[in-house]
C-alpha positions as CSV (number, residue, x, y, z in Angstrom):
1,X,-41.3,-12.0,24.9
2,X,-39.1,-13.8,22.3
3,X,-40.2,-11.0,19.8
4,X,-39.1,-8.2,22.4
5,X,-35.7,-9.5,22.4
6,X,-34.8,-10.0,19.0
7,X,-36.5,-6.5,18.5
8,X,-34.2,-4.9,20.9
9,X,-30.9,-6.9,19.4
10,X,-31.8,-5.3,16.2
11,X,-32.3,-2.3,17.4
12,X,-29.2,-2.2,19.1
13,X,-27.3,-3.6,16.1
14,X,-29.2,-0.6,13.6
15,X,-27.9,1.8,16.6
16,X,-24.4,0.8,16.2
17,X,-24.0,0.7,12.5
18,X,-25.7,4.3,12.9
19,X,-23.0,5.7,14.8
20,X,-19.9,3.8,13.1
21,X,-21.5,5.9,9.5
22,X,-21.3,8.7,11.7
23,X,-18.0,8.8,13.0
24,X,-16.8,7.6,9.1
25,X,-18.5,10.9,8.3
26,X,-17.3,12.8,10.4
27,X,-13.2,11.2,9.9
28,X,-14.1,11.9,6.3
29,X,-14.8,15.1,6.8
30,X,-11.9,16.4,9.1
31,X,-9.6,14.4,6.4
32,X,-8.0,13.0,9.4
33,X,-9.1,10.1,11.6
34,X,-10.0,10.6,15.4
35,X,-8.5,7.2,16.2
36,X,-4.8,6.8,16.1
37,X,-4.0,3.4,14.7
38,X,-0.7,1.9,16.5
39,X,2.3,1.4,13.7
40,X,3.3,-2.0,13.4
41,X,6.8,-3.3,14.3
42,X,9.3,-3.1,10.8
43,X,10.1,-6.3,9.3
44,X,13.4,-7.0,7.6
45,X,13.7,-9.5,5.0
46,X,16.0,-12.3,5.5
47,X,18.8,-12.5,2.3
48,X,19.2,-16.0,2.1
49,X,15.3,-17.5,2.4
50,X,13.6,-14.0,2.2
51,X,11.3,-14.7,5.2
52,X,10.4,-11.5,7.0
53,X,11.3,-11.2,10.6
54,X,10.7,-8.4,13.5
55,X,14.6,-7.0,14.1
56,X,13.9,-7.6,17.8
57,X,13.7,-11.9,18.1
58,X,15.8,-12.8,14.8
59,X,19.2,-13.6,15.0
60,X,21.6,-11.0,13.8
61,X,25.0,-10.3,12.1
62,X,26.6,-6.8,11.4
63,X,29.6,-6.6,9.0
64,X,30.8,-3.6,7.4
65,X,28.4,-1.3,9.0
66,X,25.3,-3.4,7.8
67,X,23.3,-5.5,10.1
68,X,21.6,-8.6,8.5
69,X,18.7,-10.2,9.6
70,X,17.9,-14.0,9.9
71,X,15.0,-16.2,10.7
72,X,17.2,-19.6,11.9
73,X,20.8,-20.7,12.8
74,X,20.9,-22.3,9.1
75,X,19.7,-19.2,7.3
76,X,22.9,-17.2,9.2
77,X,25.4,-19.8,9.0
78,X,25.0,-20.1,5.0
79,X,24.8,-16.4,4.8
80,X,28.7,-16.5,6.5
81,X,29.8,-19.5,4.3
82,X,29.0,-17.3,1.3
């Protein structure tokens, strides 16, 4: 009985690396892949720590046109005392 199972997991597990070579193969051949992959959000570097931060939870300050990005308080109050 044992033996049955564990036959039938590797099956199962030969199956699916089957089929994940064959839809390689086939996004390979089309030269563009079936599955979209979903873009990830743009970071924006902090200029006084350089820590990288997503636009929409850092804390922000726009002068002259250009908006700056920060990670903390500190990182925006030195940038203003510059």
């Amino acid at each position: 009985m044992l033996r049955a199972i564990l036959l039938l997991v590797l099956l199962l597990i030969v199956a699916r690396m089957f089929w994940r070579l064959v839809d390689a193969a086939i996004d390979g051949a089309s030269g563009e892949p079936r599955r979209k992959v979903k873009s990830g959000v743009k970071l924006e570097r902090d200029p006084v720590c350089g820590t990288y931060v997503a636009p929409a939870s850092a804390l922000s300050l726009t002068a002259g046109g250009t908006t700056r990005y920060f990670c903390s308080e500190k990182c925006r109050n030195e940038y203003v005392a510059r």
